[in-house]
N, C-alpha and C positions, 0 to 999 in steps of 0.2 A: 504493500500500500504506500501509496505516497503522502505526505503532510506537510499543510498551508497553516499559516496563522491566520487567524482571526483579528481583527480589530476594532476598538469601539468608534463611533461616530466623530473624538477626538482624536483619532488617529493614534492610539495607544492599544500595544499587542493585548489581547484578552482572554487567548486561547488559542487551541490549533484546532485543525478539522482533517482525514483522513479523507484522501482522493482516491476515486477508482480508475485503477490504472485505465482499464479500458475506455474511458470518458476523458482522460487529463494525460494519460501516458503512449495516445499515439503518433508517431510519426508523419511527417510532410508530404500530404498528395493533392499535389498540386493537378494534376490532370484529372481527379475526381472530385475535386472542390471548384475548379472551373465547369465541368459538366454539370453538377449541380445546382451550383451558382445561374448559369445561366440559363436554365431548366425554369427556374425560379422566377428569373427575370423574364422567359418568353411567355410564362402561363399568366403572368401577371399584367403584359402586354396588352393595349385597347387596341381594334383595331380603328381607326378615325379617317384616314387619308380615304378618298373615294373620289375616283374621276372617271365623269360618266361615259361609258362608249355609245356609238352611234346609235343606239337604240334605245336609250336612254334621254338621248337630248332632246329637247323638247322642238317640234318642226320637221320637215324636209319628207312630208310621208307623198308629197310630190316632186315626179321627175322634172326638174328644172328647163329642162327644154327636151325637142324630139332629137329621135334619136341622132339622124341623117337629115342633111341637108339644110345645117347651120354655119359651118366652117370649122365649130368649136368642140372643142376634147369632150367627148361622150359622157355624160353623170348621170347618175341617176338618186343622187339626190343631196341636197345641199349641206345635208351634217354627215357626210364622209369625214374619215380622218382627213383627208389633204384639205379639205375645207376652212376656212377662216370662221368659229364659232362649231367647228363641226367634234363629232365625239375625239374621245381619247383613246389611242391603239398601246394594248396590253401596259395601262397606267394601273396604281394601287386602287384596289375594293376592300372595303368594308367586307366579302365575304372570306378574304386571306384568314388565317389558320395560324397561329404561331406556336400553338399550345405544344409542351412536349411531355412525354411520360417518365416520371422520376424514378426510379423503384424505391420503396421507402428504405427498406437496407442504405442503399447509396444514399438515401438525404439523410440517414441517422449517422454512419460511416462519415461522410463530412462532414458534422456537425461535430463529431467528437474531436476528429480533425483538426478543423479550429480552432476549439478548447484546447487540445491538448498546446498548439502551437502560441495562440495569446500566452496561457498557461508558461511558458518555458521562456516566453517575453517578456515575464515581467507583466502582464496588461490587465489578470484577472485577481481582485483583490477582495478581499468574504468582512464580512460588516457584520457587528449583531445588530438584532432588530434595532428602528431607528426609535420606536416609542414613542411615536407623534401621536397625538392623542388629537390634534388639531394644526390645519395647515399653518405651514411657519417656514417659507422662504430663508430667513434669515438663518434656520440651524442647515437647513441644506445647504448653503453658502458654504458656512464655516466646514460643515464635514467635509466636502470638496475637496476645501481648501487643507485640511489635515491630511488627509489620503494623497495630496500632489505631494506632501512630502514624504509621505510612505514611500510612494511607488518615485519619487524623483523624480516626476515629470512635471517642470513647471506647467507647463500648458495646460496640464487639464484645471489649473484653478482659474486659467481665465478663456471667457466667452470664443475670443476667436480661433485658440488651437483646441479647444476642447469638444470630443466625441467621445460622450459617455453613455452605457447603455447601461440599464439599475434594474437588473432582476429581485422578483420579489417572489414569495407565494404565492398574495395574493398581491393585486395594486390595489390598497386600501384608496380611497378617494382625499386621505391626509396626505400620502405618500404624495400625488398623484399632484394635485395643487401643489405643495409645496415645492418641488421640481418643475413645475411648469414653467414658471417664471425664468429659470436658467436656460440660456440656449445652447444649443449642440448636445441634448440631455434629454432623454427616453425614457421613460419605467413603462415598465414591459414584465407580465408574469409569465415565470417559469415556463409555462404551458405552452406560450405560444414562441419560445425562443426555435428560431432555425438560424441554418448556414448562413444567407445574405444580410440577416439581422446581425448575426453575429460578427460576422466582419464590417461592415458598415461602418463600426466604431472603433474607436482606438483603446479605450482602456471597456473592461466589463465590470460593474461593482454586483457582488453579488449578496444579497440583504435576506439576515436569517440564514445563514450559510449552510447549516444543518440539516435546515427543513428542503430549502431550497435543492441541494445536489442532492438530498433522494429524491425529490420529485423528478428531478433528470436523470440520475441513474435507470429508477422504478419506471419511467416513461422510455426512456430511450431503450435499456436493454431486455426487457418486454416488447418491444416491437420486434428484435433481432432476435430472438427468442422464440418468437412466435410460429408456430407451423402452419 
């Protein structure tokens, strides 16, 4: 097993927590974290771009002139693609496709992935609960700022280099206010963490740290698990 500290909101050590290797201890794949990734990115794709072709546009359901015996290039109707105002030859539709099929293994498989790799960076840092009882900006500030000098990264205690994403159990609705007000800063529960969320960010705080990686261990290796 591996072992992280814990820290409280002041940024002082307050305990350790035991990591499963298989969630925090694997190795760089990088050609299954991009396939994932972008799996991610295509199903999440809108299609919007749509240019209409010939049959579509509105007009030209008459032949603009006979056939023979005008002098001029034969048409047969004025919203051809050569035409000025006329449809669009093999332009983007609305009915394009981009979705891809993920297999969950590979989106659980990368996801530990990136754990493990933040994880070995320095990027993933375990919080006890915050204890807000009531939204309050101002202690989120200060924890922030105690954690940038945990992890030695000036930047995440200010707005413009800082990408924080704040798992929780639950996203209490105090958590949720209280962080709102910080920019470059997410809470996001356990539940819904994937791959793309997960890199997205630069550092991960992860809150209830406990509770929290069993719900990601219990979640993720029950699905790889499963028959």
């Amino acid at each position: 097993m591996m072992e992280a500290a814990i820290y409280n909101p002041e940024g002082k050590k307050s305990g350790t927590i035991e990591l499963e290797p298989k969630v925090f201890g694997l190795p760089w794949n990088a050609d299954l974290v991009n396939q994932v990734v972008r799996g991610q990115e295509e199903n999440a794709r809108r299609t919007i771009a749509h240019a209409k072709d010939r049959s579509e546009v509105r007009g030209g359901g008459r032949k603009p002139w006979r056939q023979k015996g005008t002098g001029r290039a034969r048409h047969g109707s004025i919203r051809s693609p050569i035409w000025t105002g006329g449809g669009v030859t093999h332009g983007p539709t609305k009915n394009e496709k981009y979705g891809q099929k993920i297999n969950q293994k590979m989106k659980t498989k990368a996801l530990y992935t990136v754990l493990s790799r933040k994880w070995r960076d320095a990027e993933v840092l375990f919080v006890d609960d915050l204890a807000l009882s009531a939204p309050k900006t101002k202690s989120a500030v200060a924890m922030i700022k105690h954690l940038a000098e945990v992890a030695k990264s000036p930047s995440l205690a200010y707005k413009r280099g800082r990408r924080v994403l704040l798992l929780t159990p639950e996203a209490t609705p105090a958590i949720r206010k209280s962080f709102s007000n910080l920019g470059g800063t997410l809470v996001m529960p356990v539940s819904q963490l994937n791959p793309l969320s997960a890199l997205s960010y630069k550092h991960i705080i992860v809150i209830e740290p406990e509770k929290s990686v069993k719900l990601i261990a219990n979640r993720l290796l029950a699905r790889t698990t499963k028959k």
